[in-house]
C-alpha positions as CSV (number, residue, x, y, z in Angstrom):
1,X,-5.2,-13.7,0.5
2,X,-4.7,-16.0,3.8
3,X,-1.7,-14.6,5.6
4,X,-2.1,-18.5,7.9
5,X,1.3,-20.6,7.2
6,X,0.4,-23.7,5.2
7,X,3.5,-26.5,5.7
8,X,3.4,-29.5,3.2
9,X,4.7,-32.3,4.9
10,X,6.0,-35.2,2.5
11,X,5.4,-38.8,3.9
12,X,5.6,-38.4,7.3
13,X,7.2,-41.0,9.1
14,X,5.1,-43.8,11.5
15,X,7.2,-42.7,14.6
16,X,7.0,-38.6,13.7
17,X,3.3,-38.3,14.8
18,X,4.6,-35.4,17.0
19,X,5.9,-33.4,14.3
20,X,2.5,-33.2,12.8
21,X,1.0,-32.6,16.5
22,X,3.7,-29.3,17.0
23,X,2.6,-28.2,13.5
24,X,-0.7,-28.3,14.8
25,X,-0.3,-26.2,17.4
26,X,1.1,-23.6,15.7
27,X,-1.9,-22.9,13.7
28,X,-0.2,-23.6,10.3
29,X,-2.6,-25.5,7.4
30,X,-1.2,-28.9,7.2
31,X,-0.7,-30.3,4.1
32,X,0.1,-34.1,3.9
33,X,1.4,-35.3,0.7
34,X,1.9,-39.2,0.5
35,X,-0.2,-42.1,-0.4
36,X,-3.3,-42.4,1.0
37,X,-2.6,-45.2,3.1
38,X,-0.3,-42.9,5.5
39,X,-1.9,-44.1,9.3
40,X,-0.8,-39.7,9.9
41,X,-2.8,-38.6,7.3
42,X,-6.0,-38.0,9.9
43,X,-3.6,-35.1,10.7
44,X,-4.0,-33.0,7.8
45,X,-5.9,-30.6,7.2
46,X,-5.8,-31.2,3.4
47,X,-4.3,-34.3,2.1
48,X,-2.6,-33.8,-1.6
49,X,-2.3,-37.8,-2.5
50,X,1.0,-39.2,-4.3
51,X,1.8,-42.8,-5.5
52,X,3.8,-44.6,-3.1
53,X,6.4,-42.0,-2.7
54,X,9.5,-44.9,-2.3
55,X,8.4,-46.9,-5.3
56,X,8.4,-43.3,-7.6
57,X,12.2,-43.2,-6.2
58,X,12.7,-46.4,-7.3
59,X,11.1,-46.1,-10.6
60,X,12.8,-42.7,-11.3
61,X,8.9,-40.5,-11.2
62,X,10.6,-38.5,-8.6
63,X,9.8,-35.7,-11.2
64,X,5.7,-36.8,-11.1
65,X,5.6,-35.7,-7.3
66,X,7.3,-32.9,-8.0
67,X,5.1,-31.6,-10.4
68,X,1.7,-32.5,-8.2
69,X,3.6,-30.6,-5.6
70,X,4.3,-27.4,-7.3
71,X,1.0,-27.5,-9.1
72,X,-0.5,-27.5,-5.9
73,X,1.8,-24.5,-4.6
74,X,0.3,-22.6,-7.7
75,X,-3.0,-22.7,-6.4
76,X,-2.3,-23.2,-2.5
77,X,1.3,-21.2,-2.0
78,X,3.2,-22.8,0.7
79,X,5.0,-21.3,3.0
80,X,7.7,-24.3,4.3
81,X,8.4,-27.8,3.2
82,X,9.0,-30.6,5.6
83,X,10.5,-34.3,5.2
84,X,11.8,-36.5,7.6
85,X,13.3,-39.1,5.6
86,X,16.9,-38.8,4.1
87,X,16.1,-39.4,0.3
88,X,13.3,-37.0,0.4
89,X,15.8,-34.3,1.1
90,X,17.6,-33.3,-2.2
91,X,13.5,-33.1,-3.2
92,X,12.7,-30.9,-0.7
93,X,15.9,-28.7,-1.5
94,X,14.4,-28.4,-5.3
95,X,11.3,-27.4,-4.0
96,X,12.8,-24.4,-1.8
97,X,15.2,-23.5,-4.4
98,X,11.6,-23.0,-6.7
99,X,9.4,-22.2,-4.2
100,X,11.7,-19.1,-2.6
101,X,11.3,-20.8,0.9
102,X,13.8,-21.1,3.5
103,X,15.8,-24.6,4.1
104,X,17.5,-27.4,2.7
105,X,18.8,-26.1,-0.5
106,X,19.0,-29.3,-3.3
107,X,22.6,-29.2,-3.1
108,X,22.6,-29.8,1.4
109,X,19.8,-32.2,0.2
110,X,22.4,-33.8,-1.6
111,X,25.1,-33.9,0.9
112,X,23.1,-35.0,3.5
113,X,21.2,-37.7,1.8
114,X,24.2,-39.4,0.2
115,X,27.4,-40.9,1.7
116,X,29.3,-40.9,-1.0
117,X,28.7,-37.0,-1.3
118,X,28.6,-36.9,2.1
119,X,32.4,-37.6,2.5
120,X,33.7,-35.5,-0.3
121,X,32.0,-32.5,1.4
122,X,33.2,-33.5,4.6
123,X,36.9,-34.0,3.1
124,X,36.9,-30.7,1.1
125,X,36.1,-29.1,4.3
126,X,38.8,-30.6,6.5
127,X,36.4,-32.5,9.1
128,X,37.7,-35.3,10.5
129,X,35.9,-38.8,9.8
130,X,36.6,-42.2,8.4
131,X,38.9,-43.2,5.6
132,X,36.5,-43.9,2.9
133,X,36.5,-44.8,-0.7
134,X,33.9,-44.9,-3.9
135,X,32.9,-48.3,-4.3
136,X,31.5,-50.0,-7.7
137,X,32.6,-53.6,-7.2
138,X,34.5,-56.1,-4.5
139,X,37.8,-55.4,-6.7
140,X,37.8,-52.0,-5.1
141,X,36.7,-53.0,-1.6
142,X,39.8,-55.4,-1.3
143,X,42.0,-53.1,-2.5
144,X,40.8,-50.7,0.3
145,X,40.7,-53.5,3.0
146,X,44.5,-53.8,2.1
147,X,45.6,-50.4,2.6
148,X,42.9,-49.5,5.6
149,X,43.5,-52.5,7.4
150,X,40.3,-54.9,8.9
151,X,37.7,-54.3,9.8
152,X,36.0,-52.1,7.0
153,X,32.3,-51.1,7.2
154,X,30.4,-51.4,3.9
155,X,26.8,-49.4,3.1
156,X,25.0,-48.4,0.3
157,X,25.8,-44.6,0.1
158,X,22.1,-43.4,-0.5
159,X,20.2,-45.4,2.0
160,X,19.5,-44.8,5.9
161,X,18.0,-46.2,9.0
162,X,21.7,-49.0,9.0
163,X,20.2,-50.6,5.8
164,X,23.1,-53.1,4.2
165,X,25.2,-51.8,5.9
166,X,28.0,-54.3,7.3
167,X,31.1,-54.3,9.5
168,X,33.7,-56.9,7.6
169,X,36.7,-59.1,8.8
170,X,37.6,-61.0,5.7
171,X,37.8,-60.4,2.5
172,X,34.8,-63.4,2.2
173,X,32.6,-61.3,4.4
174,X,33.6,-58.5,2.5
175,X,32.5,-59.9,-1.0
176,X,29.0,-60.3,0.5
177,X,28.6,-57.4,2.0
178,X,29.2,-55.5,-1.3
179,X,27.4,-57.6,-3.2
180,X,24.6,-56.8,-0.5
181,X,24.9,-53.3,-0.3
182,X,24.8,-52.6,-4.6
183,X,21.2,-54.5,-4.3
184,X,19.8,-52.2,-1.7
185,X,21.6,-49.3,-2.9
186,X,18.9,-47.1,-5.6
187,X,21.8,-46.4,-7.6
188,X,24.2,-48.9,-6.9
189,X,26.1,-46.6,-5.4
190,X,28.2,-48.2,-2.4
191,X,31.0,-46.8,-0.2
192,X,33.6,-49.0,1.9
193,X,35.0,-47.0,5.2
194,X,37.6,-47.3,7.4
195,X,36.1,-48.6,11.0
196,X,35.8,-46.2,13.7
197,X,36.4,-47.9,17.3
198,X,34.8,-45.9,20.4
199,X,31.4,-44.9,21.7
200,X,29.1,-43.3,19.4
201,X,27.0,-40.1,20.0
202,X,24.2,-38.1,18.4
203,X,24.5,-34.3,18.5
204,X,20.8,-32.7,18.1
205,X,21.4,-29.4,16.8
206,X,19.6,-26.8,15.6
207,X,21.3,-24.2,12.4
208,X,19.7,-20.9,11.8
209,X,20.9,-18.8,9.5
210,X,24.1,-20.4,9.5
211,X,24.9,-20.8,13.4
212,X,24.6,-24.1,14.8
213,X,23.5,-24.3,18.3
214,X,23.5,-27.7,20.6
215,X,20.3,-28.7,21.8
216,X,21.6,-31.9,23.2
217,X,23.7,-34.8,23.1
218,X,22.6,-38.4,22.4
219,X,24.6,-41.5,23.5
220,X,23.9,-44.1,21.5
221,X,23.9,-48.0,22.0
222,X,25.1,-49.9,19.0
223,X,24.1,-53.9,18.8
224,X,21.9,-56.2,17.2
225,X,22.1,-58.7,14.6
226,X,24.1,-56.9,12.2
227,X,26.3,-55.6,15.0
228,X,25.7,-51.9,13.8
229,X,21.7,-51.1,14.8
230,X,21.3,-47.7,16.9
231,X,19.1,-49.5,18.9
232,X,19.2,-47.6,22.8
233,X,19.8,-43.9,23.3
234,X,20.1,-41.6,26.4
235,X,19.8,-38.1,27.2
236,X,22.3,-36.6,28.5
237,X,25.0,-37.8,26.9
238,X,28.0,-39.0,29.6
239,X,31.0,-37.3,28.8
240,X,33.2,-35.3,30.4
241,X,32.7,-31.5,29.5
242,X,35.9,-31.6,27.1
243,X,34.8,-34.2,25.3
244,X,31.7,-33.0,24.6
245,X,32.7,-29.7,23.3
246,X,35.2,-31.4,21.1
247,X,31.8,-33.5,20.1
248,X,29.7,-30.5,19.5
249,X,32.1,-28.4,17.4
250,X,33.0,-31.7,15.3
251,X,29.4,-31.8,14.7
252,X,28.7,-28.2,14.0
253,X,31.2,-28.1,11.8
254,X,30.5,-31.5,9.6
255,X,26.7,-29.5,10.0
256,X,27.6,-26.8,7.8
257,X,29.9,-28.6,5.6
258,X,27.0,-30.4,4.5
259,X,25.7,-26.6,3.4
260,X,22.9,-26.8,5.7
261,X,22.5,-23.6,7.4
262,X,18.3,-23.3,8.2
263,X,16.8,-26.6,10.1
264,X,17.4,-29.6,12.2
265,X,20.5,-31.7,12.3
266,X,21.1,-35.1,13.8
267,X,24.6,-35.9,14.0
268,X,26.4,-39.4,14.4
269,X,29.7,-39.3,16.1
270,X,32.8,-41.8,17.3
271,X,34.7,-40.6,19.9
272,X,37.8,-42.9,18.5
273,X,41.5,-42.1,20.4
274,X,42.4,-39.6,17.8
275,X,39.4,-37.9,18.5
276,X,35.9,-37.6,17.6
277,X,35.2,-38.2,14.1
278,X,32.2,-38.0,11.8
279,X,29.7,-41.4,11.2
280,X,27.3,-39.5,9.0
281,X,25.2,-35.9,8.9
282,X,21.5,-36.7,8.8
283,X,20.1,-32.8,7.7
284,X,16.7,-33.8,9.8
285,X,15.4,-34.3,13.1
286,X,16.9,-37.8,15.0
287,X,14.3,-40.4,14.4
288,X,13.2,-43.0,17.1
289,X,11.5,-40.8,19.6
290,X,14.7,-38.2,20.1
291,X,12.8,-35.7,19.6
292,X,10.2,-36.9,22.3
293,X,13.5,-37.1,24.5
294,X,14.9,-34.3,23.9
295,X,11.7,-32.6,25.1
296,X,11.5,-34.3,28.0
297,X,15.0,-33.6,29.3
298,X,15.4,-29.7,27.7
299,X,12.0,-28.5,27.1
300,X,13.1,-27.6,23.2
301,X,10.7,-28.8,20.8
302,X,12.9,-29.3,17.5
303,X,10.0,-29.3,15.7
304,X,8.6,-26.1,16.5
305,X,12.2,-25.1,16.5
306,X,12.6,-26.0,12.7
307,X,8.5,-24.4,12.2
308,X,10.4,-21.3,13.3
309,X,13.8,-21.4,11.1
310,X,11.5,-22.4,8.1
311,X,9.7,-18.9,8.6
312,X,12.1,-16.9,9.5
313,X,11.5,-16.5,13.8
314,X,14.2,-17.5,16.5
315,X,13.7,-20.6,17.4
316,X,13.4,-21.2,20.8
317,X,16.3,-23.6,22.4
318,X,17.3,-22.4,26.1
319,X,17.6,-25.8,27.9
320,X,16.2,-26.3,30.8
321,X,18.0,-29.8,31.9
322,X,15.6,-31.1,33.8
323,X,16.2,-35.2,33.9
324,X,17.1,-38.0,31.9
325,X,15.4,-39.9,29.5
326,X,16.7,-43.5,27.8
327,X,15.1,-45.1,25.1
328,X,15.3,-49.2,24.5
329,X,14.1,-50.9,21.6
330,X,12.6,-54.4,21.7
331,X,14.4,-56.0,18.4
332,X,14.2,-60.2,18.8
333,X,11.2,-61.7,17.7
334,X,10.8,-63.8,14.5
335,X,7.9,-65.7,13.1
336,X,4.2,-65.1,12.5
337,X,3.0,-63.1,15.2
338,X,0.0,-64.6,17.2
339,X,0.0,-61.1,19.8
340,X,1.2,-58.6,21.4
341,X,0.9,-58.0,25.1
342,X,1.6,-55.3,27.9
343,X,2.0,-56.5,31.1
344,X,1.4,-54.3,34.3
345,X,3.8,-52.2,36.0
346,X,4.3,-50.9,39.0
347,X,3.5,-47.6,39.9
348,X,6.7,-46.1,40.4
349,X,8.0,-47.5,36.5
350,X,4.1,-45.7,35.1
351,X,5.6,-43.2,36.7
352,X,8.7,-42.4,34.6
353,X,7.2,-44.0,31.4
354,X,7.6,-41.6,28.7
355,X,5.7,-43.7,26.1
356,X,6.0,-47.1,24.3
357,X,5.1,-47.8,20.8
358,X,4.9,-51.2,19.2
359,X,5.4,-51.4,15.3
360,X,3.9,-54.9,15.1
361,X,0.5,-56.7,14.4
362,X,-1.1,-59.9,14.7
363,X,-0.4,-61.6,11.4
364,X,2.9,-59.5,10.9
365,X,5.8,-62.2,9.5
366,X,8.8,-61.1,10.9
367,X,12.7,-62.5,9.8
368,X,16.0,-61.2,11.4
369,X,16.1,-57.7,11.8
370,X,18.5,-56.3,9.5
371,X,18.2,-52.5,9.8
372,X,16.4,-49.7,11.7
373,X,13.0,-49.4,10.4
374,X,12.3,-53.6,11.6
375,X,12.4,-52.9,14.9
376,X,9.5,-54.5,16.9
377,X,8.7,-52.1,19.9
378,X,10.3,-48.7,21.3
379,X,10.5,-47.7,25.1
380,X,11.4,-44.3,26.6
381,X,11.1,-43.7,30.2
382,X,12.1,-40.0,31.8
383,X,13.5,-39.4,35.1
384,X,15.4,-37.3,37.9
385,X,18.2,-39.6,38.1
386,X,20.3,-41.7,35.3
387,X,19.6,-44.8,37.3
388,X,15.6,-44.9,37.4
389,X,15.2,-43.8,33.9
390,X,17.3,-46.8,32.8
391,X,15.5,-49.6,35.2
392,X,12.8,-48.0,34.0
393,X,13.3,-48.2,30.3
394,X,14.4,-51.6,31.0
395,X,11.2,-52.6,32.5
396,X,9.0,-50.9,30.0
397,X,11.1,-53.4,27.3
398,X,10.7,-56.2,29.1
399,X,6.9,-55.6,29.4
400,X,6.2,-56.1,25.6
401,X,5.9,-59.5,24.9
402,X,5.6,-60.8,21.2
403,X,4.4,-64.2,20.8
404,X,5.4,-65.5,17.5
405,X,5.1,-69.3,16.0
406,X,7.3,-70.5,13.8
407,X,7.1,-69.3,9.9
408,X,6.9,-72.1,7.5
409,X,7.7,-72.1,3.5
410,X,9.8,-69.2,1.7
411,X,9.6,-66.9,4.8
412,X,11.2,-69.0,7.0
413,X,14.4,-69.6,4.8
């Protein structure tokens, strides 16, 4: 019998290619389970296909993949089970709870996958966040308006990446945005929050057997269309050294509350007047390239750190704080796209550029951008100093240009 680790890694995300490329280098077996049509599939070392692993969600086949899974574990035992993506988790939890392996148990699947959930556990536990109530109909997000005062912040509890999700004024904005969020919601299942005013900030934590430890924090620039898109980031944080152990502890403990106590967290914080107070817990590593930045600017590698946690080793997170690094995301462009071009740079921008990654094509027909996963292009540039890593990410963002002509019939309305 092989003693080599073998990892199946559901549906690995388009921007994750370096999780695949750690796993790699540990020597594990990669197994990719997903559709065939994954672009990350080249990185396995046996591919286990699945439909299209969304539309079994949808469809309610969840329990077909789980089946091809653990039939494969019967004749190719596993040793860990990775996801990136939220709604996979509660899967992955099943899987552990069957398979005897270390991580997400189905119930911190659960808790970190849902809102809804989400908040109870959070409540139960006594960690602060956002008023918050169950919401099955515009009745119900009135009534809350009323008592929570405006605005109120509507999402679908079991989706991710800012999808329907919609900060109201009025209670005509507000029967929209429900009526928005129970379409995209899988199970029409929709909360409506109290808003949280402040700057928001990402804690990247690692928890091994139950002890959460820091790996860095994220500050996080909020905009685009829809007024709530995590669009920027930079590492370090800026805060003041009381605020950020407020920020950490809030974190660690939401962390835990969740019931994850063996893998990666990404946690979304306000730091409001009252304090800092919980967004969300996402019971994965940050998406977007964090975990290229945190790299760059600590040295940890929260991949191999959750390789490590998933097979019972220390992971390794001493930080080495070495520089800054500050993400920008290129989010504007609408129509049929003609090209995409990059410009040249000066040498001392090539110098700091971290990498850029465009998520469009020739032929792509792009509307508004209404969440997350639509965003055109990526940036991140590292440097010594705060200043040149942001002119540089500024200049790397402003290098991708995406010429687009105007869509015509049903697209364009």
């Amino acid at each position: 019998m092989s003693h080599t680790p073998r990892v199946l890694v559901i549906r690995p995300a388009k921007e994750r290619e370096a999780a695949l490329r750690t796993l790699a280098r540990t020597g594990a077996e990669i197994i990719v389970a997903d559709h065939p049509d994954n672009d990350l599939a080249g990185f396995a070392d046996v591919q286990l296909p699945l439909p299209h692993v969304p539309a079994a969600f949808r469809t309610d086949r969840v329990a077909e993949l789980e089946t091809r899974i653990l039939d494969f574990h019967a004749q190719y035992p596993l040793t860990a089970v990775m996801a990136d993506y939220d709604y996979l988790l509660p899967l992955v939890g099943r899987l552990n709870e069957r398979l005897g392996l270390r991580g997400h148990t189905e119930w911190s699947g659960l808790t970190c996958s849902n809102k809804r959930l989400q908040r109870s556990a959070l409540d139960a536990a006594g960690v602060p966040q956002p008023h918050w109530a169950p919401c099955r109909g515009t009745a119900e997000a009135r009534d809350f308006a009323k008592s929570a005062g405006w605005p109120v912040v509507v999402k679908p509890a079991d989706r991710a990446a800012s999808c329907a999700v919609f900060v109201v004024h009025t209670e005509a904005e507000l029967d929209a945005a429900v009526e928005a969020a129970l379409i995209e919601s899988w199970g029409a299942d929709v909360v409506v929050e109290e808003y949280l005013d402040g700057p928001e900030f990402s804690v990247e934590a690692v928890a091994a057997d139950g002890v959460v430890t820091t790996v860095a924090v994220t500050s996080k620039g909020i905009g685009g269309r829809t007024g709530v898109l995590k669009l920027d980031a930079e590492i370090p944080a800026r805060l003041v050294d009381s605020d950020r152990a407020a920020v950490e502890r809030v974190a660690a403990d939401a962390v835990l509350a969740c019931g994850l106590l063996d893998g990666p967290a990404h946690t979304e914080v306000r730091l409001t007047a009252e304090g800092p107070r919980i967004v969300e817990v996402n019971g994965r590593v940050g998406g977007v390239f964090i975990s290229n930045m945190v790299y760059a600017v600590t040295g940890v590698d929260l991949y191999r750190a959750w390789y490590d946690v998933l097979h019972g080793k220390a992971p390794g997170l001493a930080n080495e704080k070495r520089g800054f690094a500050v993400r920008r995301c290129v989010s504007e462009a609408e129509g049929l796209v003609e090209s995409v071009e990059i410009g040249a740079l000066p040498p001392e921008v090539m110098g700091r550029h971290l990498l850029t990654r465009c998520f469009v094509h020739p032929g792509d027909r792009l509307t508004a951008i209404s969440n997350g996963n639509e965003m055109r292009a990526a940036v991140v540039a590292f440097a010594e100093r705060r200043e040149d890593a942001v002119t540089a990410a500024e200049a790397l963002a402003a290098n991708v240009t995406i010429r687009t002509s105007p869509l015509t019939g049903e697209a364009a309305r």
